[in-house]
ZAFIGU-12414 format. One line per field, with one value per residue (C-alpha): residue in three letters; x negated, y negated, z negated. Coordinates in steps of 0.25 Angstrom, whole numbers. Layout:
BEGIN
vexlum (ALA_...)
x (X_...)
y (Y_...)
z (Z_...)
// end
This chain:
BEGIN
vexlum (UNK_UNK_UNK_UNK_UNK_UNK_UNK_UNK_UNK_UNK_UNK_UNK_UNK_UNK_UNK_UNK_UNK_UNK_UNK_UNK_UNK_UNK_UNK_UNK_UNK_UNK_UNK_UNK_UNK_UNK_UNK_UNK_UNK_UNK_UNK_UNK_UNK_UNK_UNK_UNK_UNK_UNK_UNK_UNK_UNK_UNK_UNK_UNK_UNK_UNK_UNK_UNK_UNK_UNK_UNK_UNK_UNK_UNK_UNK_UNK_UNK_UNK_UNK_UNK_UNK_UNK_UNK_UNK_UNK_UNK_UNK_UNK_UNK_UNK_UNK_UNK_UNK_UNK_UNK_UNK_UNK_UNK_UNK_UNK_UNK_UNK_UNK_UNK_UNK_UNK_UNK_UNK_UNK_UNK_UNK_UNK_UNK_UNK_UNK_UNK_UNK_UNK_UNK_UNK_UNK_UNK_UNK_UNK_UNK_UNK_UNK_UNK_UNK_UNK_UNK_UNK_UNK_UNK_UNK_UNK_UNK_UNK_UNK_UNK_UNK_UNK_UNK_UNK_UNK_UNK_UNK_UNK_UNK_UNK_UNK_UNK_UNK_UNK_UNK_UNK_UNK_UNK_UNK_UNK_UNK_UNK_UNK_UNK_UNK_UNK_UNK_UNK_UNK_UNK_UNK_UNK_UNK_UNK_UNK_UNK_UNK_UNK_UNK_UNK_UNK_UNK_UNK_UNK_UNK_UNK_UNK_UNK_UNK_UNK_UNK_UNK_UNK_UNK_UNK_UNK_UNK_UNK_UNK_UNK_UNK_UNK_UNK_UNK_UNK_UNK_UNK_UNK_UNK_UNK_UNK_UNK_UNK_UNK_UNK_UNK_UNK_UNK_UNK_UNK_UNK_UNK_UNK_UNK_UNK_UNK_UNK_UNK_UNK_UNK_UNK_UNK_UNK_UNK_UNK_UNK_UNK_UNK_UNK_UNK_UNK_UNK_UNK_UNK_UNK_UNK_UNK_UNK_UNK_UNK_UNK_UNK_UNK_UNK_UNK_UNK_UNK_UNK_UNK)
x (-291_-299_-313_-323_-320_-305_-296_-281_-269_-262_-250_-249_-245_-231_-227_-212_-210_-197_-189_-189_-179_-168_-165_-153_-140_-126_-115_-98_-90_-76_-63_-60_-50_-45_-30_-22_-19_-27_-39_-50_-63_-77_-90_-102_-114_-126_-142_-155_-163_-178_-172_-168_-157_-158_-147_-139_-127_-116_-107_-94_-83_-73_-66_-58_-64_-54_-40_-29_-16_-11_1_13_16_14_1_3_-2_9_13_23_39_49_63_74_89_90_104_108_109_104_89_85_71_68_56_62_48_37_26_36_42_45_35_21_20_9_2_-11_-20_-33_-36_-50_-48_-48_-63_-61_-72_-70_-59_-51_-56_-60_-73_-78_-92_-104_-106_-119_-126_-135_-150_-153_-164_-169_-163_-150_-135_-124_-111_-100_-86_-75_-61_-55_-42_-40_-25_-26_-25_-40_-54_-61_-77_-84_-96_-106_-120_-128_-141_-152_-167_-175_-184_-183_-188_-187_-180_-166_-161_-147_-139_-125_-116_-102_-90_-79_-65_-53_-40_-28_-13_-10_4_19_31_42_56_70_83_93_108_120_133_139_125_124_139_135_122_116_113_120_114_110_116_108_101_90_77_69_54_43_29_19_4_-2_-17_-26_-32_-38_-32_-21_-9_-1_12_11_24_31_39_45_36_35_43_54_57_57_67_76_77_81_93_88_85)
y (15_17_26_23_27_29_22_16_24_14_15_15_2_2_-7_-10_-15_-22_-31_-45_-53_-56_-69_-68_-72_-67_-81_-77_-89_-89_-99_-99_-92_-80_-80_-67_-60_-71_-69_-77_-79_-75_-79_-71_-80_-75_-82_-76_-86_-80_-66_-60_-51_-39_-27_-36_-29_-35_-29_-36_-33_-38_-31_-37_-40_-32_-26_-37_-37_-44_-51_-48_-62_-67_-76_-83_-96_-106_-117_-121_-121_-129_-126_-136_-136_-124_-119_-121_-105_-95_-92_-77_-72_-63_-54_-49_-55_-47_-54_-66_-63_-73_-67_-63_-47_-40_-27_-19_-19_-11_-15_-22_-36_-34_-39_-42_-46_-60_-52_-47_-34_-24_-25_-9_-12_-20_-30_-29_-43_-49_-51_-63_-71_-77_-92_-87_-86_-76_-76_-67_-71_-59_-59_-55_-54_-52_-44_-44_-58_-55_-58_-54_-50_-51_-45_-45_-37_-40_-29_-33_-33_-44_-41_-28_-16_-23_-17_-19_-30_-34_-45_-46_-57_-58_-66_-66_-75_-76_-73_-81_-79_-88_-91_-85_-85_-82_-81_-83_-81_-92_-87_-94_-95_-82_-73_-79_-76_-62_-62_-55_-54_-46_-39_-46_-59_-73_-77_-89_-84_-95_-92_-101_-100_-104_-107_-103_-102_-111_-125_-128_-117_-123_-115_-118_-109_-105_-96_-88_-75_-61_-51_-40_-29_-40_-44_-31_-27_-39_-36_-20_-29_-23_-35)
z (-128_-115_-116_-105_-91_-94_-84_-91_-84_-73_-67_-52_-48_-40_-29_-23_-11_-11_-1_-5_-10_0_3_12_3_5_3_2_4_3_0_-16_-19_-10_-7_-11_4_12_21_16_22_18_22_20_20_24_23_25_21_23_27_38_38_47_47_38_34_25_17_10_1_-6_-20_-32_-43_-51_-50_-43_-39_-27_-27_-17_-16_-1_1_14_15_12_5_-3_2_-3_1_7_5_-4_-5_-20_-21_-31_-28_-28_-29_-17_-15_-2_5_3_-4_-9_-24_-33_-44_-40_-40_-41_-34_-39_-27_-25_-11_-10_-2_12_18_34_43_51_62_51_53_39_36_37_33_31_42_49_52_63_61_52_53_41_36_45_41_44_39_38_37_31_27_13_10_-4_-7_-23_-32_-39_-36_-25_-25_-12_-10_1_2_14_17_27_31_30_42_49_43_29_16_16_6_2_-3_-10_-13_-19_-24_-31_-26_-35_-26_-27_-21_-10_-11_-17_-9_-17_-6_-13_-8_-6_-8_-3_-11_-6_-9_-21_-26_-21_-27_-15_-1_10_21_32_25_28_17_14_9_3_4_-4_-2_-14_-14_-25_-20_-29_-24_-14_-6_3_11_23_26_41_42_32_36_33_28_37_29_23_38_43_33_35_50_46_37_24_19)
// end
């Protein structure tokens, strides 16, 4: 109870002084799905709606989700070859090109994806933006090669001013792509009568590789073999005559 001339015990009253809420968003777009070893674009969306955005500086990365493998099998773009004429000879399975086996192998990988600006270039930081005026657009276009068959999460976190002098704010955006092999190439080697009575091959004896390029990336993704050689160690011993 109060007596007369007692006053109640009051707190203070506290006031905090807060930016508010941002309004500028952050958008990733991105082809579905990522392709095992491919370069794949990104773009990185950026709207200030009623902001403006001063000192903007973005920030992106790119991580699996979880622990992957990537696969030795090439991933070219390629499309499915069908031989003509193939001597009736006994077929051996050849994993003399690197990349091309007859059954996937796999490799534990603990490489992040490789995040490269527009050029190509390794990104080494954040990227710093131009002043925005309010109700503008930016965007950012990045790289990411994904070397591991998983899921890749890309991240972006963007910090600015509203107005000069104003609290910093920031803003985050991320998404997650699945990442599929593009194609399998698989090289066999085609024996005539003499190798195959022998049951190998002599040095620096002829002998007909057969190679087949297979694509195994899911609809809608489409692929068109441009050229097909040698990988750089196979030809280089082929040339020594160790193959």
């Amino acid at each position: 109870d109060l007596q007369l001339g007692e006053q109640p015990h009051a707190e203070q009253p506290q006031l905090r002084v807060s930016a508010p809420p941002p309004t500028v968003t952050i958008d990733l777009r991105h082809p579905q799905p990522f392709l095992l070893n491919e370069l794949v674009p990104v773009r990185v969306l950026i709207n200030t709606n009623s902001d403006a955005c001063i000192n903007g500086s973005l920030e992106v990365g790119a991580t699996f989700s979880g622990e992957g493998s990537a696969s030795l099998e090439a991933n070219s773009a390629g499309r499915q070859m069908t031989p003509e004429g193939q001597p009736s000879a006994r077929q051996f399975e050849s994993a003399a090109c690197a990349g091309a086996s007859a059954s996937p192998s796999t490799l534990n990988v603990t490489a992040k994806p490789q995040l490269l600006d527009a050029d190509g270039e390794q990104l080494s930081g954040p990227l710093q933006l131009p002043t925005l005026q309010s109700n503008a657009s930016h965007e950012v276009w990045l790289l990411v090669k994904p070397n591991s068959e998983n899921t890749v999460e890309i991240s972006a976190a963007l910090e600015y001013a509203a107005s000069e002098g104003a609290i910093p704010q920031a803003v985050t955006a991320t998404t997650q792509v699945e990442v599929k092999p593009a194609l399998v190439l698989r090289s066999t080697f085609l024996m005539n009568a003499e190798q195959m009575q022998r049951q190998a091959l002599s040095r620096l004896m002829p002998a007909r590789l057969l190679v087949q390029a297979q694509c195994v990336a899911p609809p809608p993704v489409r692929l068109r073999l441009h050229s097909l050689r040698l990988s750089p160690n196979y030809a280089a011993a082929n040339a020594a005559g160790v193959a």
